[in-house]
MARNU-360601 format. One record per residue (C-alpha): x, y, z. Coordinates in Angstrom, 2 decimals, padded with zeros to 5 digits. Example, Ala and Ser with C-alpha at 12.3 -4.5 7.8 and 13.67 -1.06 7.14 Angstrom:
! residues 2
       xx       yy       zz
   012.30  -004.50   007.80
   013.67  -001.06   007.14
//
This chain:
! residues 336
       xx       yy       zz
   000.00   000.00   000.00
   002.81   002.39   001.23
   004.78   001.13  -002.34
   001.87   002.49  -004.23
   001.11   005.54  -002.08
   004.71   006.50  -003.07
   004.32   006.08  -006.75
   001.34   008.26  -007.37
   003.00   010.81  -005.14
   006.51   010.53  -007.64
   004.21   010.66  -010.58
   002.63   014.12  -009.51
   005.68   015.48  -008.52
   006.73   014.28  -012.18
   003.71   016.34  -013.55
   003.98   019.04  -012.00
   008.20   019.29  -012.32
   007.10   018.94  -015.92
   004.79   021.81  -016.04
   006.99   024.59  -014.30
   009.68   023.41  -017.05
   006.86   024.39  -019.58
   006.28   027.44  -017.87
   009.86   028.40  -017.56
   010.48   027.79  -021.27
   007.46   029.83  -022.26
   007.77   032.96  -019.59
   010.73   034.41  -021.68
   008.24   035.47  -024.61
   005.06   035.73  -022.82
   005.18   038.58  -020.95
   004.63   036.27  -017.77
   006.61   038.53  -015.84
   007.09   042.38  -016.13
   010.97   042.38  -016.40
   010.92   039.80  -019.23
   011.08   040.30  -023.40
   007.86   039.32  -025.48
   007.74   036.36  -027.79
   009.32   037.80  -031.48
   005.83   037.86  -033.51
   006.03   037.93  -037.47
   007.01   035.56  -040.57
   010.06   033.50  -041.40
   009.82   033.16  -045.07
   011.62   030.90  -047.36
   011.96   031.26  -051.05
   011.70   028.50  -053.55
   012.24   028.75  -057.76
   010.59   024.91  -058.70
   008.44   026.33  -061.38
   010.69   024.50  -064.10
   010.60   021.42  -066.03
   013.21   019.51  -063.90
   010.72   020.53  -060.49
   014.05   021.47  -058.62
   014.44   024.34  -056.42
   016.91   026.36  -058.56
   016.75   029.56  -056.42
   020.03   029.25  -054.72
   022.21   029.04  -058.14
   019.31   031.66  -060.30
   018.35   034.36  -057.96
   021.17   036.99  -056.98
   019.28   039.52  -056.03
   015.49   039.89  -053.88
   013.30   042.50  -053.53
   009.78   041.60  -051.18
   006.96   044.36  -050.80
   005.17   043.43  -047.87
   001.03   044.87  -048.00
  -001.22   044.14  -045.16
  -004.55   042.38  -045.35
  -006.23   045.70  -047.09
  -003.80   045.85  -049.51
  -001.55   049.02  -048.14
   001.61   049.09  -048.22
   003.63   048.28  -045.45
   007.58   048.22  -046.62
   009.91   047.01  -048.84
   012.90   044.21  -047.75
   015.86   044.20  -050.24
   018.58   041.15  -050.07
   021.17   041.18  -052.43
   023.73   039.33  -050.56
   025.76   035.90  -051.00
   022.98   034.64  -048.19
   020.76   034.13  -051.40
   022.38   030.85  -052.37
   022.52   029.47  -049.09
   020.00   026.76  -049.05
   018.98   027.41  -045.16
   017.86   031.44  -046.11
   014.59   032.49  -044.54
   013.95   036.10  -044.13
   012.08   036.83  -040.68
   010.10   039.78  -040.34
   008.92   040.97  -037.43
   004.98   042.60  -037.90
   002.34   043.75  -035.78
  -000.25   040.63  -035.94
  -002.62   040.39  -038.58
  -002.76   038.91  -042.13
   000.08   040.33  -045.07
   000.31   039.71  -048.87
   003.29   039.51  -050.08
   004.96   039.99  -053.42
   008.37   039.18  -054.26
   010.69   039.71  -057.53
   013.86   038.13  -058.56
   016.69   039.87  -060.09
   015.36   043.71  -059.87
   017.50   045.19  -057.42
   020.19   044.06  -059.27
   022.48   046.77  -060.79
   021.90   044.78  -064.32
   018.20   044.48  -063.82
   015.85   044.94  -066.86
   012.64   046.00  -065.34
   012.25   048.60  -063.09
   008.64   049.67  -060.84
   006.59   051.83  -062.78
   006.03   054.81  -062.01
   008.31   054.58  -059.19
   009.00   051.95  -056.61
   005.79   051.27  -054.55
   005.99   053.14  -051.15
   003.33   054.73  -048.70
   000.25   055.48  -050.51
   000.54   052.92  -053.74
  -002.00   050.33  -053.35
  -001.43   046.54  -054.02
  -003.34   046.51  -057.30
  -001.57   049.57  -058.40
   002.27   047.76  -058.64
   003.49   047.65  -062.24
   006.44   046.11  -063.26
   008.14   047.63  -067.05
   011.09   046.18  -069.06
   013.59   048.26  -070.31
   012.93   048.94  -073.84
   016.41   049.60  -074.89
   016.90   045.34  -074.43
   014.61   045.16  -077.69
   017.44   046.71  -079.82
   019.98   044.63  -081.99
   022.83   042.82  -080.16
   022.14   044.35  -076.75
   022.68   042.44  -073.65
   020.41   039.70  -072.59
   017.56   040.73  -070.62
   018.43   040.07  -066.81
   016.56   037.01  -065.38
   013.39   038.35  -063.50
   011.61   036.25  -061.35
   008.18   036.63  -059.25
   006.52   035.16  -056.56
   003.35   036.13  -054.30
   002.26   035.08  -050.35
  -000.77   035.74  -047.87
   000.34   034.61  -044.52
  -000.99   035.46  -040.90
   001.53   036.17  -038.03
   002.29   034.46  -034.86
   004.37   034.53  -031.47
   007.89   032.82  -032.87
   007.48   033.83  -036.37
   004.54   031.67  -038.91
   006.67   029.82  -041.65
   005.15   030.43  -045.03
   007.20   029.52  -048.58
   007.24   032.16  -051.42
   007.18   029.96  -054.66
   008.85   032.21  -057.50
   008.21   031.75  -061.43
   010.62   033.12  -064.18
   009.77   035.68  -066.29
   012.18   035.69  -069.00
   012.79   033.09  -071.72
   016.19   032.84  -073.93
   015.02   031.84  -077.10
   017.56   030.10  -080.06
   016.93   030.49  -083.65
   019.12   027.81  -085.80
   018.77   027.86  -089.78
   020.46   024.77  -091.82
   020.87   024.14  -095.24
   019.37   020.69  -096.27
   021.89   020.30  -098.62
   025.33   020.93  -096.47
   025.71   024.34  -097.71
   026.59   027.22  -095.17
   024.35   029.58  -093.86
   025.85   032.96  -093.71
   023.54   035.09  -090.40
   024.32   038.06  -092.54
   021.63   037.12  -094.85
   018.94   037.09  -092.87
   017.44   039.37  -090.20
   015.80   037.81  -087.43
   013.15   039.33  -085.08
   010.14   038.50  -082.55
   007.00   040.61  -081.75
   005.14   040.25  -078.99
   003.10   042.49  -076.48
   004.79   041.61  -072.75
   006.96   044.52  -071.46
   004.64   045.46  -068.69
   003.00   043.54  -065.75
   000.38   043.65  -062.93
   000.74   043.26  -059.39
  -000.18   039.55  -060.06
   002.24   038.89  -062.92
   000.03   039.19  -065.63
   000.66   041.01  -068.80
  -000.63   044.60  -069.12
  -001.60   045.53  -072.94
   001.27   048.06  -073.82
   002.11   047.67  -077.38
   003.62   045.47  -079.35
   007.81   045.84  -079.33
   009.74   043.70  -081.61
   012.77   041.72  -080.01
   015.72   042.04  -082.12
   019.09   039.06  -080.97
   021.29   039.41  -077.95
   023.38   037.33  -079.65
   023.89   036.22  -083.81
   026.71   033.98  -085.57
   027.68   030.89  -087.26
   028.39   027.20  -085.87
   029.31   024.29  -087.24
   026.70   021.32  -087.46
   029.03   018.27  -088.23
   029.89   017.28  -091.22
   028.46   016.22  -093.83
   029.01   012.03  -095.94
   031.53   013.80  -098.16
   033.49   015.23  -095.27
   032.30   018.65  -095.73
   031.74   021.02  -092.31
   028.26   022.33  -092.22
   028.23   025.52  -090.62
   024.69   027.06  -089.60
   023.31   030.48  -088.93
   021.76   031.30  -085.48
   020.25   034.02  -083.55
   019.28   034.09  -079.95
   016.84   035.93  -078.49
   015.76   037.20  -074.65
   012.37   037.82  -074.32
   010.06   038.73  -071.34
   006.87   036.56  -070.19
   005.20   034.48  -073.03
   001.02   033.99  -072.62
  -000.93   031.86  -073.96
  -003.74   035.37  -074.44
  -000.65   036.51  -076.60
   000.56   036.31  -080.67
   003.97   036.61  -080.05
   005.52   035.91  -083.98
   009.00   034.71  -084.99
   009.64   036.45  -088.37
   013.23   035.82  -090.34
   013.71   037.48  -093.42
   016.35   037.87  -095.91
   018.36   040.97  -095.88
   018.80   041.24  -099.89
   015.25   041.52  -100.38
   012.89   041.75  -097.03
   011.13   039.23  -097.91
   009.94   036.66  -095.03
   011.15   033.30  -095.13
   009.82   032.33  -091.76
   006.59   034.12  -089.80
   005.30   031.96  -087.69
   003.27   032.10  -084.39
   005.75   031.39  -081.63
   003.25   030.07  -078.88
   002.28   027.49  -081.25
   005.44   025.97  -082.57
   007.21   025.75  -078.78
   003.91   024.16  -077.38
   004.36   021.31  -079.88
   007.58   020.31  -077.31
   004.55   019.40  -075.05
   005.40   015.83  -075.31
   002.54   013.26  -074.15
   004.45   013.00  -070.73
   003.07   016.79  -070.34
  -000.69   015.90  -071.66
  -002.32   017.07  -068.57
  -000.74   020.27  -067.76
  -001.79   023.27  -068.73
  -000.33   025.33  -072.21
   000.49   028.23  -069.77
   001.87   025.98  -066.64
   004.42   024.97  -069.98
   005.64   027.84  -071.35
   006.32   029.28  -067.63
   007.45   026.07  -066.49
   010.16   026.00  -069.53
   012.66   028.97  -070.34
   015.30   027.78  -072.39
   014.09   027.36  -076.35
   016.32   026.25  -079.58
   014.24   026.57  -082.49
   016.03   024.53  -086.25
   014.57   025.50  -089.46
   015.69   023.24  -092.58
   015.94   025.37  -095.69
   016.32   023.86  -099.18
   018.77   025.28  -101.71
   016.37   028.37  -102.85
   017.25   029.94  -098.93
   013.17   029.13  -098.27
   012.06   026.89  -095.63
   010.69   023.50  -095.81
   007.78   023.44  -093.59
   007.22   019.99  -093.27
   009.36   019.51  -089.92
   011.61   021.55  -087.38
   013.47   020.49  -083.96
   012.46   022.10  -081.02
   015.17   021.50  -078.23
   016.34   018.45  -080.09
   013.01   016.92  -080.62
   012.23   016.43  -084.24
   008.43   017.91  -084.71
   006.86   016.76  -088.04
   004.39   019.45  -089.28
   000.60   018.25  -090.59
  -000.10   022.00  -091.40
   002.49   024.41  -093.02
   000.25   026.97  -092.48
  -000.02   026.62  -088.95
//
């Protein structure tokens, strides 16, 4: 009787040991006692880029620079954080914030504080008084014209996330906005392709966004190569080296709602030897693997494009198949 008199009396004294330890650990952020700090309240927020084909976070190795605009639950703004430090590529990085409780939205872009960035805020950077819905996101225009520098990556990403005592974890999930597009044209018959020929361009309407990364109408600009030259293919059964033409491109967002075109012509003469509608030809890399996602989920998802055309010996191209990032597409409708 005394044995088990003893034991209940060790177990309490276990409970309640167990609950001044709980206390104890607690007191330091809640304000239990005058003299003592209160609990950190706010976000700890990671930030993920998965939004590719291989579904790997590439943030670390793509992002070099971060800019967040924090809005509250009403949509006014609050503040802007800016990281361009080597913390970026750590894997561990969370940015804590520290915010009175309540409910934020936040909106984050990749690669705009960067001192090579392409797109700047529009009219000016958000700050007291600019609304959520009133953010706007332009590209540098001057990236349009011939043999300029690549457009630097941009990358966006949006949150709503409540506050608590010890911070609320939330994940920012950031897509890319830029696409580096590859224009390759091949004689059939082995013979070179000289770039000078031909002159290469891309229209398309997608130099401004909304708060929500979608595409404002602004005009169509036409894209004109980062980069143009001549490669070698191989050679050909006699031995010969077949050298191609190419021309690469940088271009912002591509939308399904758009028309972007890829139009080559030859210099001698302007006339077009390829005008085709871009959205079209890089959706048919949409292999059956890819049936059930969605067109715009694809083109957001990919970012990297190499486009062949096969041209006979006339210079004009045969429309009857092209590779698209080494998949050989055979065309049912040239006119497509």
């Amino acid at each position: 009787m005394r044995k088990r008199e003893r034991n209940r009396i060790v177990r309490l004294v276990g409970m309640v040991f167990g609950i001044v330890l709980t206390v104890f650990s607690l007191s330091s952020c809640e304000s239990i006692y005058e003299d003592l700090s209160p609990c950190p309240h706010g976000v700890s927020l990671r930030f993920i880029y998965d939004y590719n084909m291989e579904y790997a976070n590439a943030f670390p190795k793509k992002v070099d620079c971060l800019t967040l605009l924090i809005y509250d639950g009403k949509g006014d703004y609050v503040g802007t954080r800016t990281v361009m430090g080597p913390e970026l590529q750590d894997e561990t990085y969370r940015m804590q914030l520290d915010l009175e409780p309540g409910t934020y939205r936040f909106v984050a872009y990749g690669g705009m504080a960067c001192d090579k960035s392409s797109f700047v805020f529009v009219p000016s950077a958000p700050g007291e008084g600019v609304k959520l819905e009133d953010i706007k996101v332009a590209m540098d225009i001057g990236f349009t014209t011939p043999l300029q520098d690549r457009l630097h990556d941009l990358f966006w990403g949006s949150l709503t996330l409540g506050t608590s005592d010890m911070y609320n974890k939330g994940t920012v999930e950031m897509r890319k906005n830029t696409n580096n597009i590859r224009v390759v044209l091949q004689q059939m018959n082995g013979d070179p392709v000289n770039p000078k020929d031909f002159e290469f361009g891309i229209t398309d309407d997608n130099t401004l966004f909304a708060w929500n990364n979608d595409l404002i109408p602004n005009g169509d600009v036409v894209y004109s190569p980062w980069a143009k030259g001549q490669g070698s293919a191989g050679v050909t059964d006699g031995g010969s080296e077949v050298f191609v033409a190419y021309a690469e491109f940088s271009t912002s967002r591509l939308m399904t709602k758009n028309s972007p075109r890829l139009i080559v012509r030859r210099a001698s003469d302007k006339s077009e030897v390829i005008n085709i509608p871009l959205n079209n030809y890089l959706l048919l890399l949409k292999s059956e693997l890819y049936a059930q996602m969605d067109p715009q989920e694809f083109l957001d998802r990919e970012s990297e494009w190499s486009l062949f055309f096969f041209l006979d010996e006339d210079g004009a191209w045969i429309k009857t198949y092209i590779k698209i990032n080494d998949w050989t597409v055979r065309l049912n409708d040239s006119e497509m």
